[in-house]
BARODREN-130388 format. One record per residue (C-alpha): x, z, y; residue in one letter. Coordinates in Angstrom, 3 decimals, padded with zeros to 6 digits. Each point is the difference from the previous one (the first is absolute). Layout:
PT       c1       c3       c2 rest
PT        X        Z        Y    a
...
This chain:
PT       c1       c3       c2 rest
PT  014.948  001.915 -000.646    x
PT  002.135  003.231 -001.364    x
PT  002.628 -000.532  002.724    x
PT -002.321 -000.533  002.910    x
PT -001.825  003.766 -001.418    x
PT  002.896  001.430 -000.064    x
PT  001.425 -000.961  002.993    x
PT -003.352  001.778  001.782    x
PT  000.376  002.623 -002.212    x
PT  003.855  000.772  001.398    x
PT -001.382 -000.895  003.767    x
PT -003.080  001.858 -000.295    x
PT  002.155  003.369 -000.976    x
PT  002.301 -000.211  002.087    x
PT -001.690 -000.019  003.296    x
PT -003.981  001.042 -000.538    x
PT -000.919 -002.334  003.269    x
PT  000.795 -002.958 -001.710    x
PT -002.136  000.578 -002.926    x
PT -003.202 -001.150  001.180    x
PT  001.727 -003.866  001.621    x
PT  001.692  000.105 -003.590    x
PT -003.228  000.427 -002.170    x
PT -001.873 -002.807  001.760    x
PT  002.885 -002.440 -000.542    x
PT  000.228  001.266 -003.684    x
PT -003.529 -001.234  000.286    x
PT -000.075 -003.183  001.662    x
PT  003.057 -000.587 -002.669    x
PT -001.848  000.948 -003.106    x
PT -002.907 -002.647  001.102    x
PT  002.336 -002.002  000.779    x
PT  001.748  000.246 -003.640    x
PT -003.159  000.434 -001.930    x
PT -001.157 -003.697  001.533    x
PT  003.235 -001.729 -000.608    x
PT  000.004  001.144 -003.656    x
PT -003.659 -001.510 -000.574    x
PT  001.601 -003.329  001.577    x
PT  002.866  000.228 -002.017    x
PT -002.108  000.761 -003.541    x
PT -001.738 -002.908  000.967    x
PT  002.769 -002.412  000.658    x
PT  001.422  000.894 -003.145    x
PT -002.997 -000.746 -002.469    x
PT  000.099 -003.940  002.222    x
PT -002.305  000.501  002.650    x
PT -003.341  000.677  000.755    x
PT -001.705 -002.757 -001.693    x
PT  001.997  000.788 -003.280    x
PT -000.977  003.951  000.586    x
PT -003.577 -000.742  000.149    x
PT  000.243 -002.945 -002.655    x
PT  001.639  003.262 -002.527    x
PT -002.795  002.196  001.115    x
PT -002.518 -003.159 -000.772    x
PT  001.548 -000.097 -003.550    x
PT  000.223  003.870 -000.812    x
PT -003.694  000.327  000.965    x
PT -001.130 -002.582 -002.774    x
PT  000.876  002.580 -002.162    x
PT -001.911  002.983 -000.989    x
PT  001.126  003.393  001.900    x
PT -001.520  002.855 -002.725    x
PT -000.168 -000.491 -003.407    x
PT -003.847 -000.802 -000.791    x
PT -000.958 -001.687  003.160    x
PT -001.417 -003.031 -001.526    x
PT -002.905  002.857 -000.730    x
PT  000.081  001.724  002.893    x
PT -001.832 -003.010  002.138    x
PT -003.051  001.015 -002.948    x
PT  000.029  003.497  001.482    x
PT -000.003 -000.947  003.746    x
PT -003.260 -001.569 -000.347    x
PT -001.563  003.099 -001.129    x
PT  000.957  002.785  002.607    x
PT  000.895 -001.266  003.573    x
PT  002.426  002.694  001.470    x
PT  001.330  000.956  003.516    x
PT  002.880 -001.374  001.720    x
PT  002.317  003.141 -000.101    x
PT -000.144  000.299 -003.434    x
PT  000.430 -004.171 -000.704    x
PT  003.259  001.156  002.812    x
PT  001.216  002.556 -002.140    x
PT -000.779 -000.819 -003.968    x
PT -000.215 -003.937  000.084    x
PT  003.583 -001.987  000.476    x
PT -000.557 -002.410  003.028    x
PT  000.045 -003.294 -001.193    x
PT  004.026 -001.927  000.850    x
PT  000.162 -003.108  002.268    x
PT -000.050 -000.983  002.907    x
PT -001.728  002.410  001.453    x
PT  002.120  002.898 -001.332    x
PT  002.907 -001.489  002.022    x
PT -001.615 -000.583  003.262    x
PT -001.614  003.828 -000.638    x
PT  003.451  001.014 -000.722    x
PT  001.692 -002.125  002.880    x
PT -002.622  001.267  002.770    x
PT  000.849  003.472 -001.363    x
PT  003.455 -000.202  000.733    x
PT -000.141 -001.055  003.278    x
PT -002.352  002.327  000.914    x
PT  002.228  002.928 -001.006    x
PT  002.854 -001.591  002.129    x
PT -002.373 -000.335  003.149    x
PT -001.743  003.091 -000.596    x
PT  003.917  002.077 -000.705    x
PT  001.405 -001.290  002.997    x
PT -003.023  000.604  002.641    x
PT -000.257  003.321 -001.285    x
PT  003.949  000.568  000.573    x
PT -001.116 -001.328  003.670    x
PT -002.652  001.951  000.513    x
PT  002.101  003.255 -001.443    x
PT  002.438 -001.096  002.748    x
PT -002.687  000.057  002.890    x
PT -001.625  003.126 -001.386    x
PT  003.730  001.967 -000.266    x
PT  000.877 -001.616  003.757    x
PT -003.881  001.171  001.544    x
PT  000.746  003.062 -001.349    x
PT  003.548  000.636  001.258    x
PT -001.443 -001.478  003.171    x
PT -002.455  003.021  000.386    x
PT  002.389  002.624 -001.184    x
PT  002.463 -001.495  002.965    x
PT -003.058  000.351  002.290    x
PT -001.310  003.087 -001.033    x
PT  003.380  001.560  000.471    x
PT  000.625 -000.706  003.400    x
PT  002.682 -002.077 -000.984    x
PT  001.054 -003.039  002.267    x
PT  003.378 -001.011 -001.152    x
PT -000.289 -000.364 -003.593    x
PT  003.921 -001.265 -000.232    x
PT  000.999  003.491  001.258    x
């Protein structure tokens, strides 16, 4: 990942034009990278069966100290989702890792259509600055 930011770094310096052609593949590269690291994680702990069956396992046990009481305390006060979000741990298994798989290649679609449409959007508007301009050879 360093080399490929650096490399647009150096390119992107040295000749301003190319920055924007640069930052979209640094883009497309970094969803790209992030993706192939959550495949490799995965093939290293065995798989996605032995992922979820070490989530299964970790999620038997209690996540806060005192939470054999807290299921007492539930029953008395029923509270909002944002605050279960942001105070309660979310409970590991299986659906942690299809949460945290979805999640993951979301960001890689989501990274690389926005590097598209940044591409469109920086070509429309050259197009109407060529345009605007009077311009009709845009190689000259």
């Amino acid at each position: 990942m360093v080399p490929v930011y650096a490399t647009e770094s150096i390119i992107s310096l040295s000749n301003a034009k190319l920055s924007l052609p640069c930052d979209i593949l640094r883009n497309c590269y970094e969803a790209f990278a992030l993706y192939s690291f959550g495949s490799y994680l995965v093939a290293c702990l065995g798989g996605e069966r032995r992922v979820v069956e070490l989530l299964e396992d970790e999620s038997k046990e209690p996540l806060l100290e005192g939470e054999e009481n807290k299921s007492e305390k539930k029953t008395q006060k029923q509270r909002n989702p944002l605050w279960k979000f942001l105070c309660e741990p979310y409970v590991l298994g299986p659906e942690l890792f299809v949460i945290e798989k979805f999640g993951l290649v979301q960001y890689m679609i989501l990274k690389t259509f926005c590097a598209f449409l940044a591409f469109c959007w920086s070509f429309s508007v050259f197009m109407v600055m060529v345009n605007s301009n009077g311009i009709t050879d845009i190689h000259t």
